[in-house]
ROVEXLO-191782 format. One record per residue (C-alpha): residue in three letters; x, y, z. Coordinates in steps of 0.02 Angstrom, whole numbers. Layout:
<nodes>
ALA,X,Y,Z
...
</nodes>
This chain:
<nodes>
UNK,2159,-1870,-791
UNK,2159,-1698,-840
UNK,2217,-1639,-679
UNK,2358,-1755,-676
UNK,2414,-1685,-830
UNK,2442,-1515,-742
UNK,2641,-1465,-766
UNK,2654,-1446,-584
UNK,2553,-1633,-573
UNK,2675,-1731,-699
UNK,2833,-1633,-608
UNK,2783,-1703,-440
UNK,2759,-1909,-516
UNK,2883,-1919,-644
UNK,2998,-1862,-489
UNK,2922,-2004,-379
UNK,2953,-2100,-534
UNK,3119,-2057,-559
UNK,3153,-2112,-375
UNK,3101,-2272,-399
UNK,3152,-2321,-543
UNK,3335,-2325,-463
UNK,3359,-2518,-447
UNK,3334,-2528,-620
UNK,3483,-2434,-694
UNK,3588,-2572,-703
UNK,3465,-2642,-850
UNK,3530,-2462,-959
UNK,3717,-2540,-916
UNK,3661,-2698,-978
UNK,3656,-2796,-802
UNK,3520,-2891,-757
UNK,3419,-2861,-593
UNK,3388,-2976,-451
UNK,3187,-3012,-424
UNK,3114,-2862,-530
UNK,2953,-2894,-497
UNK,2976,-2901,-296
UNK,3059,-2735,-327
UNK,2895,-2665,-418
UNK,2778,-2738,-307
UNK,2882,-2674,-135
UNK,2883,-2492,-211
UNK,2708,-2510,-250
UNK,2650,-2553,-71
UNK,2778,-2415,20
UNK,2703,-2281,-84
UNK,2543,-2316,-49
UNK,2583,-2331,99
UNK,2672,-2174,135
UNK,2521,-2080,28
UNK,2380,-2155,134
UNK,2477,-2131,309
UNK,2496,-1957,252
UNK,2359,-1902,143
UNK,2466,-1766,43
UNK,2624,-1759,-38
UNK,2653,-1601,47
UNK,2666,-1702,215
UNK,2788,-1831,174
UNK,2901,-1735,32
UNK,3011,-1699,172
UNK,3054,-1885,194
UNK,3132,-1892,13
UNK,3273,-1768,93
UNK,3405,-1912,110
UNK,3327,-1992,-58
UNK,3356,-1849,-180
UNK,3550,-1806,-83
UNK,3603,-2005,-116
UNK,3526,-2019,-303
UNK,3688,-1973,-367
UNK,3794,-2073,-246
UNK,3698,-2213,-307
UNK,3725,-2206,-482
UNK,3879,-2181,-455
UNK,3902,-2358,-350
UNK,3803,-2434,-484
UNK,3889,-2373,-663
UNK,4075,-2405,-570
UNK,4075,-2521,-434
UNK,3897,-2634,-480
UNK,3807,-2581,-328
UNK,3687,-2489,-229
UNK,3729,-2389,-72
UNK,3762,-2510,66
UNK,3807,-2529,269
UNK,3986,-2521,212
UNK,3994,-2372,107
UNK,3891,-2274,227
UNK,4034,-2349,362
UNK,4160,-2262,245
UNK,4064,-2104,227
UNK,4041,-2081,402
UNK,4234,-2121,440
UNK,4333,-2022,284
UNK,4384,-1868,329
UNK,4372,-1708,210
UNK,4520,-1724,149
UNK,4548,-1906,114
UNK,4366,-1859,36
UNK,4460,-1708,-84
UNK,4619,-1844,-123
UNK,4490,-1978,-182
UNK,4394,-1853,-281
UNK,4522,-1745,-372
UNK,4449,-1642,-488
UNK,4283,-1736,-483
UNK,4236,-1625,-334
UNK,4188,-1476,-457
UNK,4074,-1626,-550
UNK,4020,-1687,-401
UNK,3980,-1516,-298
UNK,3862,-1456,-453
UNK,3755,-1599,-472
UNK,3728,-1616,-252
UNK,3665,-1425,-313
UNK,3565,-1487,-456
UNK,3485,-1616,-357
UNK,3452,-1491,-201
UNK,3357,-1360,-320
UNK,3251,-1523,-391
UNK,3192,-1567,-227
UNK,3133,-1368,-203
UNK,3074,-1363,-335
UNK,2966,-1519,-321
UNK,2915,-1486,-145
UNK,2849,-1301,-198
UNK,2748,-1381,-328
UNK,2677,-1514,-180
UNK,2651,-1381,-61
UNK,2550,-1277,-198
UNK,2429,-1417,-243
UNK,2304,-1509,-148
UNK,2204,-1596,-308
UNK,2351,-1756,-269
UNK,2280,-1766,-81
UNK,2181,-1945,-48
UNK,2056,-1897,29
UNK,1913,-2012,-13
UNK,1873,-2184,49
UNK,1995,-2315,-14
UNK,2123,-2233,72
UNK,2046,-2304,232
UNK,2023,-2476,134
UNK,2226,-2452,103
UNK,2257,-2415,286
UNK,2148,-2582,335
UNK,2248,-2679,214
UNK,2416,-2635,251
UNK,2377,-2653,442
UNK,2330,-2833,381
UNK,2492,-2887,302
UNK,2589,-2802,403
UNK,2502,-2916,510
UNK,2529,-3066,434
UNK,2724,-3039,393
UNK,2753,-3012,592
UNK,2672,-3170,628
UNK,2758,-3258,464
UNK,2938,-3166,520
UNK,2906,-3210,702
UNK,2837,-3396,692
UNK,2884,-3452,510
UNK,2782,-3531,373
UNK,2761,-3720,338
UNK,2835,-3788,202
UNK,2731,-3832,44
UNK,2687,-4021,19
UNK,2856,-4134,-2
UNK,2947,-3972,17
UNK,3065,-3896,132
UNK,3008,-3760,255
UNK,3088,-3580,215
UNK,3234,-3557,350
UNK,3271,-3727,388
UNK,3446,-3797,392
UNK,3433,-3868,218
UNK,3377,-3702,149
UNK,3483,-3588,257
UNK,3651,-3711,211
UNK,3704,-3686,385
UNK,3803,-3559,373
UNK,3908,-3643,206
UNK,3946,-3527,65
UNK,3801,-3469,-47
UNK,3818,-3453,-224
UNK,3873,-3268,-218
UNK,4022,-3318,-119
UNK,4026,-3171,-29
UNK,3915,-3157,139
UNK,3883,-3320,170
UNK,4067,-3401,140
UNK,4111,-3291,306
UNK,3950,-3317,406
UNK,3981,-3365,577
UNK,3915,-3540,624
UNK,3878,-3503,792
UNK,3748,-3370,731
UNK,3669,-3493,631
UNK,3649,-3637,790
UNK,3566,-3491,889
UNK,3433,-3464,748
UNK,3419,-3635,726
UNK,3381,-3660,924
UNK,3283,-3511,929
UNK,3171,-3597,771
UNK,3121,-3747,894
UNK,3068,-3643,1038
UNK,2947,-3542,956
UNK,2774,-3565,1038
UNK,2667,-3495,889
UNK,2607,-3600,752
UNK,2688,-3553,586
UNK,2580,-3495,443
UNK,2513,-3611,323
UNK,2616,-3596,148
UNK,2500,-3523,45
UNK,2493,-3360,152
UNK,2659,-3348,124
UNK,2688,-3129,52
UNK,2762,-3140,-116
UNK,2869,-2996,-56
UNK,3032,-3018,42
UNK,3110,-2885,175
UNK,3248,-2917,65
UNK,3163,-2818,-98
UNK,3109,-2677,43
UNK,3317,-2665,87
UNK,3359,-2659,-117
UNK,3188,-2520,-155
UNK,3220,-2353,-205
UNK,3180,-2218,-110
UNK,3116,-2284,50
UNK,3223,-2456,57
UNK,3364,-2302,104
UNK,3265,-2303,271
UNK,3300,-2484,298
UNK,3507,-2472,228
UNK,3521,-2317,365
UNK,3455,-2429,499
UNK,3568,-2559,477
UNK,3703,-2438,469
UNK,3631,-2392,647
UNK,3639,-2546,702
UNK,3832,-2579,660
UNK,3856,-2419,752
UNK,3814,-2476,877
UNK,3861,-2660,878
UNK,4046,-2570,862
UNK,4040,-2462,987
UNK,4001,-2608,1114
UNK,4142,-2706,1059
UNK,4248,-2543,1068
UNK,4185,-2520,1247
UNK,4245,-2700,1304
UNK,4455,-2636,1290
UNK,4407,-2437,1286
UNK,4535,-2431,1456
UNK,4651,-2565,1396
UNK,4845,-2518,1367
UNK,4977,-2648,1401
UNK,5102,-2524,1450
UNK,5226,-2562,1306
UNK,5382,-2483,1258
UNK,5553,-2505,1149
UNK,5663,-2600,1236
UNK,5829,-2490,1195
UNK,5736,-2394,1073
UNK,5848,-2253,959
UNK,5801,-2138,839
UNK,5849,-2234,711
UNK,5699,-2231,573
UNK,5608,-2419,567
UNK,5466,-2480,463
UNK,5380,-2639,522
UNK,5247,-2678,382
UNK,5126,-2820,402
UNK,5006,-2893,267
UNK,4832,-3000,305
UNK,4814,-3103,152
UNK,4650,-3157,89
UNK,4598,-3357,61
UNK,4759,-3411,5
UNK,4817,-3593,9
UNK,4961,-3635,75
UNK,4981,-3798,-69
UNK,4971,-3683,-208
UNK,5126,-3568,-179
UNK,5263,-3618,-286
UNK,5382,-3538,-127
UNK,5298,-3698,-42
UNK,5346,-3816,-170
UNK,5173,-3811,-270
UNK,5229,-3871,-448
UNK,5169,-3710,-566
UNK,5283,-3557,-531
UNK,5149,-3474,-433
UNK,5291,-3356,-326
UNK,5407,-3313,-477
UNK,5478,-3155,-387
UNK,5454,-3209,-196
UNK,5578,-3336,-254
UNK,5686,-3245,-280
UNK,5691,-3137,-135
UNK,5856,-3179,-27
UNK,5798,-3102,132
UNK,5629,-3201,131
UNK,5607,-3340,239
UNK,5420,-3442,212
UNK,5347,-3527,375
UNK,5311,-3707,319
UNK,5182,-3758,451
UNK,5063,-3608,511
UNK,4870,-3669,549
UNK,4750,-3539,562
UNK,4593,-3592,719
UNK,4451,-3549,594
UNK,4419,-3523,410
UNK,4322,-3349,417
UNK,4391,-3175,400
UNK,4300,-3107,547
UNK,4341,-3254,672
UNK,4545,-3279,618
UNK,4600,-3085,590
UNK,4569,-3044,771
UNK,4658,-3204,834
UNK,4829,-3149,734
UNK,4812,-2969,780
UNK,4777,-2982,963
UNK,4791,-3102,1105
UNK,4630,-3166,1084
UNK,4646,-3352,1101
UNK,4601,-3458,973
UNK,4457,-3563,1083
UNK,4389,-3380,1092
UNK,4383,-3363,924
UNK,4209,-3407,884
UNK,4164,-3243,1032
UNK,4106,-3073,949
UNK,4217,-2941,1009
UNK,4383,-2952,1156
UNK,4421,-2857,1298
UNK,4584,-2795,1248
UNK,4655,-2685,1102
UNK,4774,-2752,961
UNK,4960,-2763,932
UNK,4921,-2584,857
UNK,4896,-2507,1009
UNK,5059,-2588,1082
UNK,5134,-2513,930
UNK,5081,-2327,979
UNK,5123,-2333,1156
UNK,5298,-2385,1088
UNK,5333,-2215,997
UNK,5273,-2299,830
UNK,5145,-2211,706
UNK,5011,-2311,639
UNK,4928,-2345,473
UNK,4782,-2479,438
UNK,4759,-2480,229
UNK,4643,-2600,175
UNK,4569,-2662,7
UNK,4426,-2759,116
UNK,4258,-2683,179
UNK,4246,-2600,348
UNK,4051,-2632,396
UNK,3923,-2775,399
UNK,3910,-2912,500
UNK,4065,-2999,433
UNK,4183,-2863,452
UNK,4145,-2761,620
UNK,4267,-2858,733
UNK,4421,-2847,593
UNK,4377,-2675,580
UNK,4354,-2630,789
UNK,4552,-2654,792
UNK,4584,-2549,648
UNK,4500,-2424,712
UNK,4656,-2385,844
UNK,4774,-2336,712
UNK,4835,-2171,703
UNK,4783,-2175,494
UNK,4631,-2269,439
UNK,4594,-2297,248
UNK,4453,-2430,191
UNK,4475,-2407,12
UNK,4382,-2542,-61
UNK,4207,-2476,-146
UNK,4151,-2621,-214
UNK,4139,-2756,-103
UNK,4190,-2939,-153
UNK,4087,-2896,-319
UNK,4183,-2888,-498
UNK,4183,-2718,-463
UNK,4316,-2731,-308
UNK,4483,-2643,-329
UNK,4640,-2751,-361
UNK,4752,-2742,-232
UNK,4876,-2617,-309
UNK,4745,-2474,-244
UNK,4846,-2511,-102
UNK,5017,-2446,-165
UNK,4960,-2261,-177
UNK,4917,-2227,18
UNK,5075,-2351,70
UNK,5189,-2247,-21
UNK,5131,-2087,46
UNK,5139,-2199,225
UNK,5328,-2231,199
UNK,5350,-2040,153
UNK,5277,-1972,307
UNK,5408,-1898,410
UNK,5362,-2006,564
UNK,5544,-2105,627
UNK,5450,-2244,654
UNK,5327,-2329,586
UNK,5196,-2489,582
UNK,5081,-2525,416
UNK,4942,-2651,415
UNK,4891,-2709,239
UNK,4741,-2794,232
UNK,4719,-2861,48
UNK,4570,-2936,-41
UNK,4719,-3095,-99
UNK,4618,-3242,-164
UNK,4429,-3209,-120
UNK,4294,-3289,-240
UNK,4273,-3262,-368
UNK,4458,-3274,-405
UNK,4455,-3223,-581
UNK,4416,-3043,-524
UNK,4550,-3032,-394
UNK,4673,-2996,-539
UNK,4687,-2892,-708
UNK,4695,-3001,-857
UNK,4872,-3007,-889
UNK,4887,-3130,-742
UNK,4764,-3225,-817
UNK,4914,-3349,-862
UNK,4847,-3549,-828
UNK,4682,-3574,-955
UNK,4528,-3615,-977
UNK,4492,-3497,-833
UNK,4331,-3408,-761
UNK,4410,-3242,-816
UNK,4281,-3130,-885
UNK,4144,-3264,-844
UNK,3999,-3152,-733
UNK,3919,-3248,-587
UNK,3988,-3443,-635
UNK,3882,-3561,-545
UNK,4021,-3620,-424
UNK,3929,-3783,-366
UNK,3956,-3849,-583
UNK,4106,-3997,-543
UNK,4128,-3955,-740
UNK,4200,-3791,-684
UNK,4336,-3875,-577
UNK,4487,-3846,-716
UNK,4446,-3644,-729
UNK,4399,-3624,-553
UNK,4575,-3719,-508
UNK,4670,-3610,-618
UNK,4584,-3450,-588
UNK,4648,-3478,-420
UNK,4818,-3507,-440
UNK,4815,-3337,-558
UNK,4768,-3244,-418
UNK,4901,-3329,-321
UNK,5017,-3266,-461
UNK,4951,-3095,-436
UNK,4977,-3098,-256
UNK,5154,-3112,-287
UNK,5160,-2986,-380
UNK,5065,-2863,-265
UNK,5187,-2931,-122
UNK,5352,-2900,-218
UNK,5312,-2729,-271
UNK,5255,-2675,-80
UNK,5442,-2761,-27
UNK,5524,-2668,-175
UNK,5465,-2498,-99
UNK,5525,-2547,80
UNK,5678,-2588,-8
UNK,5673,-2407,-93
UNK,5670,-2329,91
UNK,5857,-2384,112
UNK,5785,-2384,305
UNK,5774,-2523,441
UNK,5625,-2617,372
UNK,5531,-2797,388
UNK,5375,-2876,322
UNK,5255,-3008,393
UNK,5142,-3077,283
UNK,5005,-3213,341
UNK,4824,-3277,258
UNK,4679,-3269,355
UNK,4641,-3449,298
UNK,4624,-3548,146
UNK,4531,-3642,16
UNK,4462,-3807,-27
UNK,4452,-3829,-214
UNK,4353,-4000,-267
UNK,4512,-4059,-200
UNK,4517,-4243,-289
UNK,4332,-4325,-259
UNK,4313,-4201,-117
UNK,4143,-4114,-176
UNK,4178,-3962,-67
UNK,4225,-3786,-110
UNK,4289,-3623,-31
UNK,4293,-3617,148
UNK,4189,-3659,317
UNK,4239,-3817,281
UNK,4339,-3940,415
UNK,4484,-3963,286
UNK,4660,-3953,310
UNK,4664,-3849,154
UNK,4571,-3702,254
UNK,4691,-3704,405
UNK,4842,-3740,343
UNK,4902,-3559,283
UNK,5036,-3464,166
UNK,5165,-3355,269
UNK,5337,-3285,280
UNK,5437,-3140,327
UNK,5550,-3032,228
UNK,5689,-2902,328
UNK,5799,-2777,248
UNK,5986,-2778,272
UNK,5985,-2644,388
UNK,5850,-2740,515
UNK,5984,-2918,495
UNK,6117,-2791,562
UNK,6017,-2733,697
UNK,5925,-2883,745
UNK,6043,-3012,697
UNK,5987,-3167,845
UNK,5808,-3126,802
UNK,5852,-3169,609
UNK,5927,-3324,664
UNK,5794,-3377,773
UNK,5676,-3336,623
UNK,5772,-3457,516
UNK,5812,-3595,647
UNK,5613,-3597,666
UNK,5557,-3582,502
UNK,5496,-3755,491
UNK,5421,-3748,677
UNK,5233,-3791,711
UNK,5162,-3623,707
UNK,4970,-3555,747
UNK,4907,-3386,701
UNK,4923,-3354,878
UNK,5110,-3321,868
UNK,5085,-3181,758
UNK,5024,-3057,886
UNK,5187,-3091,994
UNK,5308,-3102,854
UNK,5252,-2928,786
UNK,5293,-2846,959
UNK,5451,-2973,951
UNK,5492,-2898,766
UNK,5525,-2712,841
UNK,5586,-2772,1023
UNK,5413,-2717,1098
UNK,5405,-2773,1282
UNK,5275,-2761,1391
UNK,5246,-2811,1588
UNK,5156,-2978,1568
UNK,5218,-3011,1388
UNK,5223,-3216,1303
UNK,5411,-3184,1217
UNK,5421,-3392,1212
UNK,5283,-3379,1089
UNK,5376,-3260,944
UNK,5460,-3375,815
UNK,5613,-3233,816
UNK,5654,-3271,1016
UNK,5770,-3370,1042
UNK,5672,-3439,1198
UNK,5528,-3497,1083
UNK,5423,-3644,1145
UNK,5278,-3736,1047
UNK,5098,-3743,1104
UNK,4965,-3839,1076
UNK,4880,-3802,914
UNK,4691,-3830,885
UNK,4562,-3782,761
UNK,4373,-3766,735
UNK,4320,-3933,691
UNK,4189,-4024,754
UNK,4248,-3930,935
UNK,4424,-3867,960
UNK,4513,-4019,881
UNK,4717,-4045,938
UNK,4767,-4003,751
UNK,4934,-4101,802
UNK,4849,-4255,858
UNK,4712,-4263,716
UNK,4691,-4365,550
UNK,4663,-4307,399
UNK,4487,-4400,320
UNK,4468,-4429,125
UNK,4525,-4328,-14
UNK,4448,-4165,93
UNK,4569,-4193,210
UNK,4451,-4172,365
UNK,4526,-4124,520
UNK,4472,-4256,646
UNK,4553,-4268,815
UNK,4589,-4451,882
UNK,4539,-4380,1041
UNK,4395,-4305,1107
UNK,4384,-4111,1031
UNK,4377,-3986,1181
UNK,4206,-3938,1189
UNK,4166,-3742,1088
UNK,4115,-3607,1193
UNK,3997,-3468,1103
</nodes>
């Protein structure tokens, strides 16, 4: 004891104390945390183990480097934005430049610059005082005993990770399809409300294969990988490895269209300035946009945009983020959609070979494994800006954090120009989608942390916590056509949703999306054109008009973006842009028990299930 009391003793543990009590410093804000005692007993284990694998602190201090550097990166996340360092924000670290670093800053830089010195003189500091003591080296027998044991459950959670364990009596075995929800939206609404559902067949396939038996339930670790991930200082170990591994999923998906180019240009192309702007919108409903007849005035100033014109029947194939957004961006067809990755390059691309400079601004995230494929297209813009810290938490930005790098978009001295907006629009929770002066239809969830979604009693404030963040929406969307307006230039805006939302619709006892409902395919959309764009496009205005009431698919949005600027290319689809005046209707289908013929279909119950009459084409994944 007494030689634990030594200064240079106490400075070397309370430091290795300080470390780990990280996770916990949302309980000084007031916020609870997830599995404590997991979190305890993880850090518990990885020090010991780290101490008996290396006998001295001397040996492994070294390790801490990428600890001590992050501690105030991850306060940071935690006091402002409700969250650790994760996949996405080292995605954003590794792809902001120094100077978008400087603009988000300001004059936090100074702040920021002296504590990253603070923190490098601690970690001297304590690794002089390790280096000049040997009285902390184990050296004695139970650190073999600690080697022996951890050999033995790391052991046992290979064999429990690899083959499973059995459920306990008249229970349900961890990892099964009740437990897992096949791929439905968890509580959080966040990852699992975009989880791909062909991921989830493979594990579930994979699950009846295995040749091992699984390990009886009372062997079962109390400690999940999951509480390793969310540990302080070595769970960083385990965030940075994931990181790797979207790396590198990314760069495989980048290889795939690497060589593409579709040889584009401007058919008659002038100097004349142009602005083509086009906005992915978030889980919005088609049904609940007062532009689409929905009875509260959900669109007060869309309505009353003259040059608007709303598409009354667009479908998107599938209700996730990471499936639909590369289908509207790309040529990807739609009975691909469920496919990782494609082997060509976005209407981006096409943009940039046409003389056009290229900005992707977006209030989503840019890693994980819902995200990489959106963000594998953004990543051939000439201007790349993830901007959204926080995730899909209470913590995200509204979508106005938008307007600051848009305007500076529409004042760069580029002639021409093509702006991707990629909002956060309607995702769950709603209520934190929108400041609370759009909190107008009540009782809402506004303010409410966490609300157990699957409660029916919620159904009133979840409903109208939706349609507020509709309201906002509008609001967001006015103000970015107001500033196109501003630009007195040659301008146009696309705007289409990703997918929609089913909302206890009636008895239906379903909610959000990765559902079969015609609520979560049939989308919001509409373009708006300037004056000047009327003038110089006038047939392409018309044909926008004569077809706004035409059966549409997210797959026209890739050619009528090329259409909107008179981008041609050699082996281009012109019949399927709703502004030709050659445009021809295709067969629509959507992910639904296998690619149902959304136009031969019935809709089943007050869920409105999509169910073809036919036989659905068999999926491909």
């Amino acid at each position: 004891m007494r030689l634990l009391l030594r200064p240079s003793h106490l400075f070397i543990l309370l430091s290795y104390l300080a470390l780990s009590a990280v996770p916990f410093v949302p309980l000084l804000l007031g916020k609870p945390v997830e599995q404590p005692w997991q979190l305890l007993g993880i850090e518990l284990v990885a020090w010991v183990a780290v101490w008996a694998l290396f006998k001295r602190p001397a040996y492994f201090h070294w390790l801490l480097i990428p600890a001590f550097l992050a501690l105030p990166t991850e306060i940071y996340l935690f006091v402002f934005y409700g969250q650790g360092i994760s996949t996405h924000h080292l995605g954003i670290l590794a792809e902001t430049s120094p100077r978008e670093a400087l603009e988000f800053l300001g004059q936090k830089v100074w702040t920021m610059a002296a504590v990253m010195v603070a923190v490098a003189v601690w970690w001297v500091l304590s690794f002089r005082a390790a280096r000049q003591t040997r009285e902390l080296d184990w050296q004695d027998g139970s650190r073999w005993v600690a080697l022996a044991s951890l050999v033995v459950l790391s052991a046992v959670a290979a064999w429990g990770y690899e083959f499973g364990i059995a459920g306990a009596p008249g229970g349900t075995a961890p990892g099964s399809a009740a437990a897992s929800g096949s791929g439905q939206a968890s509580a959080s609404g966040e990852a699992d409300a975009d989880s791909d559902p062909s991921r989830a067949a493979v594990a579930g396939a994979r699950t009846l294969r295995l040749p091992g038996p699984p390990l009886p339930h009372w062997a079962r670790l109390p400690l999940e990988p999951k509480a390793f991930v969310e540990s302080w200082p070595f769970g960083l170990a385990a965030r940075g490895y994931d990181f790797y591994k979207e790396r590198r999923y990314l760069s495989e998906l980048n290889e795939r269209s690497a060589s593409f180019s579709f040889g584009a240009r401007q058919l008659d192309g002038t100097a004349q300035p142009e602005i083509v702007v086009m906005v992915l919108g978030e889980s919005s409903r088609y049904d609940r946009w007062s532009l689409n007849g929905y009875s509260r005035e959900t669109n007060p100033l869309l309505g009353k945009e003259g040059n608007l014109v709303a598409l009354s029947d667009v479908i998107t194939s599938v209700s996730a983020t990471r499936l639909s957004v590369p289908v509207i961006i790309s040529r990807k067809p739609a009975t691909q959609s469920l496919k990782d990755g494609f082997s060509e390059k976005s209407f981006l691309t096409a943009y940039k070979e046409a003389g056009f400079k290229t900005w992707w601004l977006s209030n989503q995230i840019s890693f994980g494994q819902y995200d990489t494929p959106v963000s594998v297209f953004a990543k051939e813009a000439d201007v790349i800006q993830f901007l959204n810290l926080g995730g899909f938490t209470n913590h995200s930005n509204f979508d106005d954090v938008l307007f600051e790098p848009l305007k500076r978009a529409l004042a760069d001295p580029s002639p021409k120009k093509l702006i991707v907006l990629h909002s956060l629009g309607s995702h769950w929770n709603y209520s934190q989608r929108h400041p609370k002066e759009f909190d107008k239809w009540q009782p809402s969830l506004f303010g409410i942390d966490k609300p157990v979604y699957t409660d029916l009693k919620i159904k009133p404030q979840l409903n109208n916590s939706y349609d507020n963040s509709i309201l906002y929406t509008d609001w967001f969307l006015a103000q970015v056509i107001g500033d196109l307006k501003a630009t007195g230039q040659l301008a146009s805006m696309l705007y289409v949703a990703d997918h929609g939302q089913t909302l206890y619709d009636g008895t239906c006892k379903l909610a959000f999306h990765g559902h079969n409902t015609q609520y979560e395919f049939h989308v919001p959309a509409f373009m708006w054109y300037s004056e000047q764009y009327r003038e110089r496009y006038p047939s392409k205005v018309a044909a926008l008009h004569r077809n706004r009431k035409a059966k549409l698919a997210t797959e026209n949005f890739f050619h009528t973006m090329l259409d909107v600027a008179d981008i041609r290319y050699p082996d281009d689809r012109p019949s399927w842009s709703f502004l030709n005046p050659d445009f021809k209707l295709h067969k629509r289908v959507v992910d639904s028990y296998g690619w149902t013929n959304y136009d031969n279909a019935t809709m089943k119950g007050d869920c409105r299930e999509v169910m073809d009459k036919g036989k659905p084409q068999k999926q491909e994944k």
